[in-house]
C-alpha positions as CSV (number, residue, x, y, z in Angstrom):
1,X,-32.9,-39.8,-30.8
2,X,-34.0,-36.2,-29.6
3,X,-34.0,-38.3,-25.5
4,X,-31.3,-39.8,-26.2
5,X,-29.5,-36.2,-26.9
6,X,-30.6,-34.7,-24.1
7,X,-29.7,-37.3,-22.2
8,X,-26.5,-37.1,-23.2
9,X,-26.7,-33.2,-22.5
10,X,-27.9,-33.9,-19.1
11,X,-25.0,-36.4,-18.2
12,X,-22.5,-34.4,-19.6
13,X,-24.0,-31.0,-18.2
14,X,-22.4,-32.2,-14.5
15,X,-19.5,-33.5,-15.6
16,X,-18.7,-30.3,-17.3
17,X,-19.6,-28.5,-14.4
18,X,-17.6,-30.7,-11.9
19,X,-14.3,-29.8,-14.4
20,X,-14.9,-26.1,-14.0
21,X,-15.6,-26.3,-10.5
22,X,-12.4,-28.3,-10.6
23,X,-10.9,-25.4,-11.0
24,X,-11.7,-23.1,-8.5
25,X,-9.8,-22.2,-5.6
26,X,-10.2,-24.6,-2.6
27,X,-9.2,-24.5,1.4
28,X,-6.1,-26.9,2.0
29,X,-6.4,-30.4,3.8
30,X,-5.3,-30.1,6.7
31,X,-2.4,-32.7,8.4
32,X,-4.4,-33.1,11.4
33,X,-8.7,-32.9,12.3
34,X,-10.3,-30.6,14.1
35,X,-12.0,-32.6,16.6
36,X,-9.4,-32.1,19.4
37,X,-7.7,-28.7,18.7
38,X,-4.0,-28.4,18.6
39,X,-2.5,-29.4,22.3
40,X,-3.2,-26.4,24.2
41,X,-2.7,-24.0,22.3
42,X,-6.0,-23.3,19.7
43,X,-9.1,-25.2,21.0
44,X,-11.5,-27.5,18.7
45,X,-13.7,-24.6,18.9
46,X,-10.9,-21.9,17.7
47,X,-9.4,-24.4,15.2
48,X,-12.9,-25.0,13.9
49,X,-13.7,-21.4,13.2
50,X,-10.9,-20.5,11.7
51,X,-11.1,-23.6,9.2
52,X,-14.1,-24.4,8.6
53,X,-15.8,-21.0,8.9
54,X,-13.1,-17.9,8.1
55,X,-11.0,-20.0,5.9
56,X,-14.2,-21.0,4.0
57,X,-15.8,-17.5,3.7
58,X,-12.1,-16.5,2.4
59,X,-12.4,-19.1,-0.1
60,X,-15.7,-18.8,-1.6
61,X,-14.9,-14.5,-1.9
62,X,-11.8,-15.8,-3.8
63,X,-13.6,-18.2,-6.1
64,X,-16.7,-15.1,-6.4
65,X,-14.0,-11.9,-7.2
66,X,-12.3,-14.5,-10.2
67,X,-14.7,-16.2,-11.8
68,X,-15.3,-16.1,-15.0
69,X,-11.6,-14.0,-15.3
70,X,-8.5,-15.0,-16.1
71,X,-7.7,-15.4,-11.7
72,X,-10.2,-18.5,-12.1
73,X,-8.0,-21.1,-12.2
74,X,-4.8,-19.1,-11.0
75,X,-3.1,-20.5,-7.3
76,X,-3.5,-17.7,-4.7
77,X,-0.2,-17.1,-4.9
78,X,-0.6,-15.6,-8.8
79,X,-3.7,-14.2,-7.9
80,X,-1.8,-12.2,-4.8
81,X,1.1,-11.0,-7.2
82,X,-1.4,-10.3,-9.8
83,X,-4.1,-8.0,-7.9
84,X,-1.1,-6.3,-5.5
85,X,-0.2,-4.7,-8.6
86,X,-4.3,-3.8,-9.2
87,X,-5.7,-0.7,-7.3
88,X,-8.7,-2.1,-8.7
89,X,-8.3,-5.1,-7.0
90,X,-7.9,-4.4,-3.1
91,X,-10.7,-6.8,-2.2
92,X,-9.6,-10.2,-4.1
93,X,-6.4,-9.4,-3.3
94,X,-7.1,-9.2,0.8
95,X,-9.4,-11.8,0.7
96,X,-6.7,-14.4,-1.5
97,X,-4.0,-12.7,1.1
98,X,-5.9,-13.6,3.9
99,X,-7.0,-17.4,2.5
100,X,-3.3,-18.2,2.3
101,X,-1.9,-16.8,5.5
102,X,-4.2,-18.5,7.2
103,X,-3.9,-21.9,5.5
104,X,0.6,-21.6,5.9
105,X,-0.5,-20.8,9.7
106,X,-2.3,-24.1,10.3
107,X,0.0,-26.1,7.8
108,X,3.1,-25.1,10.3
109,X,0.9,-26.6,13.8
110,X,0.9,-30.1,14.6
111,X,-0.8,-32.3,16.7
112,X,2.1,-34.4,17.3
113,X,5.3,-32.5,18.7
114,X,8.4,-32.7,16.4
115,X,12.2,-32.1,17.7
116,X,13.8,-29.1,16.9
117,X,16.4,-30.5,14.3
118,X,19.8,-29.7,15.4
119,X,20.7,-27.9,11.6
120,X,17.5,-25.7,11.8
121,X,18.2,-24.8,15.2
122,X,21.5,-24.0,14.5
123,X,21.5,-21.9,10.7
124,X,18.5,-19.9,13.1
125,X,21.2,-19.4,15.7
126,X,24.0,-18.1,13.4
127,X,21.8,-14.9,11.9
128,X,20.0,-14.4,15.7
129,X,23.0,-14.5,17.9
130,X,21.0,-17.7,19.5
131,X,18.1,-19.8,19.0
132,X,16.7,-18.2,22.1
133,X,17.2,-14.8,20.9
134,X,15.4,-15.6,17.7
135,X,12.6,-16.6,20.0
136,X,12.5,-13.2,21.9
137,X,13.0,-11.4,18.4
138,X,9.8,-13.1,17.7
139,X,7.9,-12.6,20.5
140,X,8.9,-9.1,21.0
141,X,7.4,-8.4,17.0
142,X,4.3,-10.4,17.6
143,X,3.6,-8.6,20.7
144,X,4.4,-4.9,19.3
145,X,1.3,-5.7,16.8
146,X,-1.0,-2.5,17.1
147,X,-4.5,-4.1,15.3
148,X,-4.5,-7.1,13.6
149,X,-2.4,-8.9,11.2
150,X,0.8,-11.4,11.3
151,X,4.4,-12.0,12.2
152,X,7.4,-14.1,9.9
153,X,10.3,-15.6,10.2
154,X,11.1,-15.3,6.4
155,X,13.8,-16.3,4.0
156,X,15.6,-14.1,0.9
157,X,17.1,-15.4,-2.1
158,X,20.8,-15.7,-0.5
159,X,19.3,-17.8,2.4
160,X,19.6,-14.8,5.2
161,X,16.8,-14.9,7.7
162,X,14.7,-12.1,9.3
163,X,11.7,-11.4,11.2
164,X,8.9,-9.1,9.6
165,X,5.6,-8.2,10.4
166,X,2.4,-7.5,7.9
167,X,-0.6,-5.8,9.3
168,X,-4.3,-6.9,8.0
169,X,-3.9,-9.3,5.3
170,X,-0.4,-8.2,4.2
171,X,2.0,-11.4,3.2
172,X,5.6,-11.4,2.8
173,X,5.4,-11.6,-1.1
174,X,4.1,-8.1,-1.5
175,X,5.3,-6.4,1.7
176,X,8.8,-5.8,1.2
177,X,10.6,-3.0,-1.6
178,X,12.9,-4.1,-3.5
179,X,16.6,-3.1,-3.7
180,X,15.5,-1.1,-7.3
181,X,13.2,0.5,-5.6
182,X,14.1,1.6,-2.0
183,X,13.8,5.0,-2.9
184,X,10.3,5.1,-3.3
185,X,9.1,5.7,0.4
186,X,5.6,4.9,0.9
187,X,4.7,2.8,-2.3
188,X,1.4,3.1,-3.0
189,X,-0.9,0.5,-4.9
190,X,-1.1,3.3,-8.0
191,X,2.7,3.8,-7.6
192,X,2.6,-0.1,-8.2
193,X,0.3,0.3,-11.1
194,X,2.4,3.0,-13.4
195,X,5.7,0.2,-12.8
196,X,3.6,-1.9,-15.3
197,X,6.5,-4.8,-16.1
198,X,8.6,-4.0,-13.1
199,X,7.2,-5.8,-10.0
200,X,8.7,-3.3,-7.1
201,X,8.8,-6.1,-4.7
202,X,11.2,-8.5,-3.6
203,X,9.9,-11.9,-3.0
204,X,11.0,-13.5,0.1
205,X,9.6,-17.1,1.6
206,X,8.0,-17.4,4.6
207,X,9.3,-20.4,6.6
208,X,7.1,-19.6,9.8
209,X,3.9,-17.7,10.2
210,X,2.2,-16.6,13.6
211,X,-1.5,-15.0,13.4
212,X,-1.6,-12.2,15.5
213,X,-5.7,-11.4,14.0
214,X,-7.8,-11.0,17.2
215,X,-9.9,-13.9,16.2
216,X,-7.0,-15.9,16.3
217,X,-6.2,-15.5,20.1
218,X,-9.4,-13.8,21.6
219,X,-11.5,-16.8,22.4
220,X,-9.2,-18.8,23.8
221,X,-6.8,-16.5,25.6
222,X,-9.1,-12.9,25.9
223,X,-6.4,-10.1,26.0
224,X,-3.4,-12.5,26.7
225,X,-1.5,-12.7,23.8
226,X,2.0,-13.0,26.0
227,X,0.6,-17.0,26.6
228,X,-0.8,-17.4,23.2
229,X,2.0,-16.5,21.7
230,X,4.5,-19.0,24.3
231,X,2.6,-21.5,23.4
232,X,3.4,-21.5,20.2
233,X,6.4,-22.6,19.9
234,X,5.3,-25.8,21.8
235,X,3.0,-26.6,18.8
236,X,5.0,-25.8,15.9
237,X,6.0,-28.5,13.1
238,X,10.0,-28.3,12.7
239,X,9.9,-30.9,10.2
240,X,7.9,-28.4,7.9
241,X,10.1,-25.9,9.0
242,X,13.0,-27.8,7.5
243,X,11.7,-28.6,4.5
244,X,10.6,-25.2,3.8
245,X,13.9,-24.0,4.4
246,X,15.1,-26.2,2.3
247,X,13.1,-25.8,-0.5
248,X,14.0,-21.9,0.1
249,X,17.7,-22.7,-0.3
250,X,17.7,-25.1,-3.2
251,X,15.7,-22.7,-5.2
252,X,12.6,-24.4,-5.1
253,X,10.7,-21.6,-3.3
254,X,6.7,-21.2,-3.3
255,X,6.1,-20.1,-7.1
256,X,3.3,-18.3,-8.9
């Protein structure tokens, strides 16, 4: 009886953990493998090491700074909301930051070109005079980076489009003050902290995301982001495009 117990224990001991582990936070599939790069823009060797290596180290710093708190079995998008508004937290809260920028970044490339559907080129047109403007607009922001970090095209709640940038790890979800609180000039991560119940931000949805990290573009391209950043557009997935402006517009935007 007493073998038969811990036998029992000792089945049920992995299936126990395999639930909790379950839980923890975990780097995206991605749409395409890694064993060719995407076209000519990241090589299999770039591709790999920001996948398999950075997005991994991200990852396992995410699942290390939550467990065993109540960010355990959060998405990274609750646990970026949650630890923006936590001095305490400026670690989990670059390192979930980072984890998620990086996985939207690679979720936008394909392998496989897509057209440029006619409706997404043309609602870009309307707000950037033209779609080729839009495309200077970016450029011009993702080459006026000083250091690292990342340029948007991003979406508000009344379906007006911008470009932004975030330096470091910064996201669109906790980068921008909102209209109750434009008067606070320089909000600081305390200044966040004493609003307890009044997040200070305005959420907007990214719809593209460019990584301007040095990691990103140095071992393929050295110092020549101008071609890093043209090719680009060659490898960019409009059909996720359009559905994430959709999903912006119908009010089904990325929730915590």
């Amino acid at each position: 009886m007493f073998r038969l117990a811990n036998r029992a224990r000792n089945v049920a001991r992995p299936l126990l953990q395999r639930a909790v582990n379950a839980r923890y936070h975990q780097a995206a599939l991605l749409p395409y493998g890694c064993e060719n790069g995407v076209g000519s823009f990241l090589s299999a060797p770039s591709l790999d090491f920001l996948y398999n290596m950075r997005q991994v180290e991200l990852i396992n710093n995410v699942n290390r700074l939550t467990e065993g708190s109540v960010h355990e079995a959060s998405s990274l998008i609750r646990v970026i909301y949650d630890s923006a508004q936590d001095p305490t937290q400026t670690a989990l809260l670059n390192n979930a930051s980072q984890a998620w920028n990086i996985d939207f970044f690679l979720q936008t490339l394909t392998v496989e070109p897509t057209n440029l559907r006619e409706d997404v080129r043309r609602q870009i047109a309307e707000q950037f005079v033209s779609f080729d403007r839009f495309k200077t607009t970016f450029a011009e922001s993702a080459l006026s980076m000083f250091g690292n970090g990342w340029t948007w095209l991003v979406m508000n709640e009344t379906g007006q489009l911008s470009v932004m940038n975030t330096y470091n790890a910064g996201s669109p979800f906790t980068a921008v003050p909102s209209k109750e609180s434009n008067a606070m000039k320089g909000l600081s991560y305390s200044a966040i902290q004493r609003s307890a119940g009044r997040r200070p931000f305005i959420k907007l949805s990214p719809i593209i995301g460019l990584s301007m990290w040095q990691e990103s573009f140095l071992p393929d391209y050295g110092l020549d982001r101008e071609t890093y950043v043209s090719r680009f557009w060659d490898v960019i997935n409009w059909t996720v495009v359009h559905e994430r402006m959709l999903s912006t517009r119908s009010g089904s935007r990325t929730t915590v």
